[in-house]
C-alpha positions as CSV (number, residue, x, y, z in Angstrom):
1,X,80.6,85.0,153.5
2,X,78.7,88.2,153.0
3,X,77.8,87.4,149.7
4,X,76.2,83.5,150.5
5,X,74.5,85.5,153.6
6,X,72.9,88.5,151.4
7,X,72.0,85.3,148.8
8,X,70.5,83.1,151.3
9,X,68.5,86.1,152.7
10,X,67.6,87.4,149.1
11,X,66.6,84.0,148.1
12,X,64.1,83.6,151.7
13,X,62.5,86.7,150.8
14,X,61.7,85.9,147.6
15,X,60.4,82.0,148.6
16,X,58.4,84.4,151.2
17,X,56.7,86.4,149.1
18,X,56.2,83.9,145.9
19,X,54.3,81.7,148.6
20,X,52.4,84.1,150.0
21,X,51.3,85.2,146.0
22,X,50.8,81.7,145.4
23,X,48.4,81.2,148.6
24,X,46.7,84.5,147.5
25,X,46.5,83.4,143.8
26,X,44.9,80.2,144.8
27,X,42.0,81.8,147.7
28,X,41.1,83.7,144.6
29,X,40.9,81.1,142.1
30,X,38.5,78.9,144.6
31,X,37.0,82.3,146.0
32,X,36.1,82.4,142.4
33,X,34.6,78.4,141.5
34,X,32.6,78.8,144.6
35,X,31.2,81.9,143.7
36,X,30.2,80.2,139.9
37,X,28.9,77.3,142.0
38,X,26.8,79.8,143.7
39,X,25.5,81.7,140.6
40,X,24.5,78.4,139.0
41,X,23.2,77.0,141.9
42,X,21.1,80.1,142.3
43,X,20.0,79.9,138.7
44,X,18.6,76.6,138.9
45,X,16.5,77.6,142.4
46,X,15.2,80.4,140.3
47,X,14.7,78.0,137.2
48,X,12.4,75.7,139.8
49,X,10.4,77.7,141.1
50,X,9.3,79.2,137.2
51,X,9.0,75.3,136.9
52,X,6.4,75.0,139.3
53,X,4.9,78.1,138.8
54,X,3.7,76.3,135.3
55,X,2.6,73.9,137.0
56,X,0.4,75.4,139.5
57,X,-1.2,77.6,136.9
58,X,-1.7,74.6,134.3
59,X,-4.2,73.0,136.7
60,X,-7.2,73.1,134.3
61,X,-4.3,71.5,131.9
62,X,-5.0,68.0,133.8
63,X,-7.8,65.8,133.4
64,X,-7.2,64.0,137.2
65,X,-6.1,66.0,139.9
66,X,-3.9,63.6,141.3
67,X,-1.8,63.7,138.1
68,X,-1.2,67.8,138.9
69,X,-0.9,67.3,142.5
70,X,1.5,64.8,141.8
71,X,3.3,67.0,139.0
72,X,3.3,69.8,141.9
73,X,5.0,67.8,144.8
74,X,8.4,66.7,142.0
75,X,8.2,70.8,141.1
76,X,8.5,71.8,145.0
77,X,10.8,68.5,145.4
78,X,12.9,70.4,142.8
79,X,12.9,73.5,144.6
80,X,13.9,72.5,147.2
81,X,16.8,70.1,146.0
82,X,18.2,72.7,144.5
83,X,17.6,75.4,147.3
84,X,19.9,72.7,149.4
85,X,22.8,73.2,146.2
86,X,22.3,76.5,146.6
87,X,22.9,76.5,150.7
88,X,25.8,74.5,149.9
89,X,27.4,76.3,147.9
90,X,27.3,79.3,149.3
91,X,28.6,77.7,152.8
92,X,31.5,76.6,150.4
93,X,32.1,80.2,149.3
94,X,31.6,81.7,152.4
95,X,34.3,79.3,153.9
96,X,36.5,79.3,151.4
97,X,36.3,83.3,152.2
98,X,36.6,83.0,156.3
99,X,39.1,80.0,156.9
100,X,41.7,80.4,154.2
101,X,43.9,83.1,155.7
102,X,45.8,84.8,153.0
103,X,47.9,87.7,153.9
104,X,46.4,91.3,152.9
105,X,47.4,93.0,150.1
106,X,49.5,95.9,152.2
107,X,51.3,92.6,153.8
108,X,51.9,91.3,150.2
109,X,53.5,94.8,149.2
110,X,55.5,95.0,152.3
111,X,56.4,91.1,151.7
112,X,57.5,92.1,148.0
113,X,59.2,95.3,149.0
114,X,61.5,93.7,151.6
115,X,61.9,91.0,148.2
116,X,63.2,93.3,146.2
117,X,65.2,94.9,149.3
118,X,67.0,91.9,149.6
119,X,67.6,91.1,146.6
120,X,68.9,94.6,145.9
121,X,71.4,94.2,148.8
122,X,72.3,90.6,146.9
123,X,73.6,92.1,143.9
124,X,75.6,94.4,146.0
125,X,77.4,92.0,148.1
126,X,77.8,90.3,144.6
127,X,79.5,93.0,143.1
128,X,81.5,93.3,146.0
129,X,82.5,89.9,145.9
130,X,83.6,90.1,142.4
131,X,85.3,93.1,143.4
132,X,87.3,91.1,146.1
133,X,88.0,87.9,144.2
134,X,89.0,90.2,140.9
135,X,91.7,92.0,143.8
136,X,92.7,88.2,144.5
137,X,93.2,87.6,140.7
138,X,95.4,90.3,140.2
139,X,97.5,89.6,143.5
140,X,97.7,86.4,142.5
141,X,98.9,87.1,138.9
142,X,101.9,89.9,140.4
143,X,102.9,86.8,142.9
144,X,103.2,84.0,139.8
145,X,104.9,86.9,138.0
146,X,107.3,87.6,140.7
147,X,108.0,83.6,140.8
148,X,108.6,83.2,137.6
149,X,111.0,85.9,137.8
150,X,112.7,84.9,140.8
151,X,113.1,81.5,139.1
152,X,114.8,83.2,135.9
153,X,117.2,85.2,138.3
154,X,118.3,81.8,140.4
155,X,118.8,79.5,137.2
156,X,120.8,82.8,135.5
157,X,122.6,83.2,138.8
158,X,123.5,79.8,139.2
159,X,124.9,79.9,135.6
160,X,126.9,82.7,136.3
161,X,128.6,80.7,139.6
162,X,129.7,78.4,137.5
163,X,131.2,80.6,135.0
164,X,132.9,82.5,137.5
165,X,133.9,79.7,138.9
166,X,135.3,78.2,135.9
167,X,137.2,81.5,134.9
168,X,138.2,81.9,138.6
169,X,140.1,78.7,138.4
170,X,141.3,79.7,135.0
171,X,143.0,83.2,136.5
172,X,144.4,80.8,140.0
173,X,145.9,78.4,137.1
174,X,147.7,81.3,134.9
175,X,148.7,83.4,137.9
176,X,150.7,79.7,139.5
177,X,151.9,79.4,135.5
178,X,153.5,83.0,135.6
179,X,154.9,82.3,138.9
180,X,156.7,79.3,137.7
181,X,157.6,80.5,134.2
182,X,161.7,81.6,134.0
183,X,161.6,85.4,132.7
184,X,163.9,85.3,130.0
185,X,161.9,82.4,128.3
186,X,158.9,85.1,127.8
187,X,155.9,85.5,129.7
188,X,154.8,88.1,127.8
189,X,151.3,85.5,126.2
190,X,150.9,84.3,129.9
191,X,150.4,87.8,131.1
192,X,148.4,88.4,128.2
193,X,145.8,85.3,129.0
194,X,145.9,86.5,133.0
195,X,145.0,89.8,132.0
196,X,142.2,89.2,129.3
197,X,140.7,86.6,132.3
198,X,140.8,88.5,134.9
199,X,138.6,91.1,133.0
200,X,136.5,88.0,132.1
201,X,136.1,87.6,135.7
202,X,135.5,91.1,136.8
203,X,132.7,91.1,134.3
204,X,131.4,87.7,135.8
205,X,131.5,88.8,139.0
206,X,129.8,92.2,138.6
207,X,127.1,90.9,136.7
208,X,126.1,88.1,139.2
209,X,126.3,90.6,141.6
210,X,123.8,92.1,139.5
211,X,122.1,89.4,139.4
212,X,122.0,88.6,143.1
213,X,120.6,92.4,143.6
214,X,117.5,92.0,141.1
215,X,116.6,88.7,143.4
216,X,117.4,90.2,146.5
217,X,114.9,93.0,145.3
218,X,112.3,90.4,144.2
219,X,112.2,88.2,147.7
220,X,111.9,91.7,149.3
221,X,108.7,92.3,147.2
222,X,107.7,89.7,148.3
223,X,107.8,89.9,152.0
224,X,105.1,92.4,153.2
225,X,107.7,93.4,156.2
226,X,109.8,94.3,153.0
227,X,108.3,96.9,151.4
228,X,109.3,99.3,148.5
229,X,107.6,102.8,148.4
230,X,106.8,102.1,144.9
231,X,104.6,99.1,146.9
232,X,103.5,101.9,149.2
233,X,102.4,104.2,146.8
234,X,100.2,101.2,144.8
235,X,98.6,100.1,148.6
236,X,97.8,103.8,148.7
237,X,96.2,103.8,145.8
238,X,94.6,101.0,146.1
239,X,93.0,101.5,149.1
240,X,91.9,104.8,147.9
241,X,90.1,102.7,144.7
242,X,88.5,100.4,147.3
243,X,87.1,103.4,149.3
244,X,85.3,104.9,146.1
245,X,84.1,101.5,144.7
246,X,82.7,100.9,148.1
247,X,80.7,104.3,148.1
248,X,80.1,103.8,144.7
249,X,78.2,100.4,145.4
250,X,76.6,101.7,148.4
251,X,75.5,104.4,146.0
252,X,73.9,101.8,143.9
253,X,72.1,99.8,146.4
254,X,70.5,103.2,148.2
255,X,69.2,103.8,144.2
256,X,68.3,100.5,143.5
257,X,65.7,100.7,147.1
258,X,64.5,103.9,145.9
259,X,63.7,102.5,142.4
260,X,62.1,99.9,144.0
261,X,59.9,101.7,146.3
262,X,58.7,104.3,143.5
263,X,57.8,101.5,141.6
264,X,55.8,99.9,144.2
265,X,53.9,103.3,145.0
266,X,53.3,103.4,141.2
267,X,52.0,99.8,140.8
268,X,49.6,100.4,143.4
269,X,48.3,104.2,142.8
270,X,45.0,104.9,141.5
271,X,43.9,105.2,137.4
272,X,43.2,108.6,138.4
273,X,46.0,109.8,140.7
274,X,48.7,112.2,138.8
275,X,51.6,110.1,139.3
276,X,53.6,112.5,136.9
277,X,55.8,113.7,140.0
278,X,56.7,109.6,140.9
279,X,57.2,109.0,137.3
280,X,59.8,111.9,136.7
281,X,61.5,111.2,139.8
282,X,61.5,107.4,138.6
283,X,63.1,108.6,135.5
284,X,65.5,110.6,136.9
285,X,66.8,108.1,139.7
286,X,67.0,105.8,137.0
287,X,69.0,107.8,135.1
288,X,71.3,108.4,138.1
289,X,71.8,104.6,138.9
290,X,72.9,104.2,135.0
291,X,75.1,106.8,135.7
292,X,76.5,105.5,138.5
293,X,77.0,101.6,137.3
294,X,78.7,103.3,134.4
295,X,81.3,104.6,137.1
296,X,81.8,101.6,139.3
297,X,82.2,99.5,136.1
298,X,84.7,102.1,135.0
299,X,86.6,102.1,138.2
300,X,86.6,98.3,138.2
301,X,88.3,97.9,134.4
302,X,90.7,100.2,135.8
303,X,92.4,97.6,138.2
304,X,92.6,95.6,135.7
305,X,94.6,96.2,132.4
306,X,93.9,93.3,130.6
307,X,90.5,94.2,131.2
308,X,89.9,90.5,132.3
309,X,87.9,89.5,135.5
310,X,88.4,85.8,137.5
């Protein structure tokens, strides 16, 4: 549940900030054609008025004056056409530049940081998810193991009922044959065969009690009320393993913000700042959050031997 939370949130965030750059991207891109519109609009204005300027001066050029009067009026109708492209376009630019309302670029920092922030704390919760369902795994794999040895112990025990059963009846038979037999016909092979199956059955007997131990054991194991110190000991441990791999991951995350915020004062310091402080202590905090994912990756192999996760 704290994993699909930190997800969702990292994932709103970033939605967040890729539409406020996209909203940004596009007032600059129209900021931009309005301002061309503008500069050629402004070129042709300043192209008319040369144009008329020719044609006042080449007065002596016409033969009737009506034809240069005439010549004038389309050379100031042109001037002013494109004096009204001009006024257009810059009311374009300038409301392209006053009605789109883009967030400012400290908002679109803050918007990226809190990003990144989020998305840091995502890949925290994740590795504390995998952390949790790994735990699961191996929980799960001691239970099956337990099972299947549980169901090896009931079918061997069950065997051996049988068997003792069967020799049990075997010693009841010979011990109701000696009683019958007359002495001086020799009992001396009866006693023989009661002897050897009694031993038969005192071996039966102690091993399915054996048995019947090793499964009483096992059920134990598995009831949490019925705990072996061995069991103890391993909680112990493994509560102790959970402590440090939590610290460990908090560890992380707190590195992973501090990354992140370095590099955002970086991205946005001038050509001419001396950024070599941020940059070593970039380095080094780098460094230290290798370091550190070295150890929680360590610390999570060690839970399991196979070296498997789910």
């Amino acid at each position: 549940k704290d994993y699909d939370e930190a997800k969702k949130k990292a994932a709103e965030a970033q939605k967040k900030y890729e539409e406020d750059q996209k909203k940004t991207e596009e007032k600059a891109k129209k900021e931009k054609e309005a301002a061309k519109e503008v500069d050629d609009a402004s070129l042709a204005v300043q192209k008319a008025h040369v144009e008329y300027r020719k044609v006042l001066d080449s007065r002596n050029s016409y033969r009737n004056p009506s034809d240069h009067a005439k010549k004038l009026a389309e050379a100031d109708k042109k001037i002013t056409e494109e004096t009204t492209k001009l006024t257009n376009a810059q009311t374009k630019f300038q409301s392209i530049r006053t009605t789109i309302v883009v967030p400012e670029q400290s908002e679109l920092a803050e918007t990226k940081k809190k990003a990144e922030e989020a998305k840091a704390e995502e890949k925290v919760a994740k590795r504390k998810y995998d952390y949790a369902t790994l735990k699961v795994a191996l929980a799960k794999k001691e239970v099956e193991a337990k099972e299947l040895e549980i169901e090896k112990l009931q079918y061997e025990i069950s065997t051996l009922e049988q068997e003792v059963a069967t020799a049990q009846h075997q010693v009841d038979n010979l011990k109701k044959l000696l009683a019958g037999a007359d002495p001086d016909d020799g009992t001396e092979v009866i006693e023989a065969k009661l002897k050897k199956g009694e031993a038969e059955l005192n071996a039966k007997q102690a091993e399915l009690a054996k048995k019947q131990t090793e499964l009483e054991k096992l059920l134990d194991s598995l009831d949490p009320e019925g705990k072996t110190q061995d069991e103890l000991d391993k909680e112990a441990e493994e509560a102790e393993l959970d402590k440090k791999a939590d610290e460990l991951q908090n560890k992380v995350a707190d590195l992973e913000k501090e990354i992140s915020n370095l590099e955002i004062l970086l991205g946005g310091a001038d050509p001419e700042d001396d950024t070599a402080a941020l940059q070593n202590k970039l380095a080094a905090k780098k460094a230290e959050l290798a370091k550190k994912q070295t150890e929680l990756e360590k610390l999570l192999d060690s839970l399991d031997p196979e070296g498997k996760t789910q």
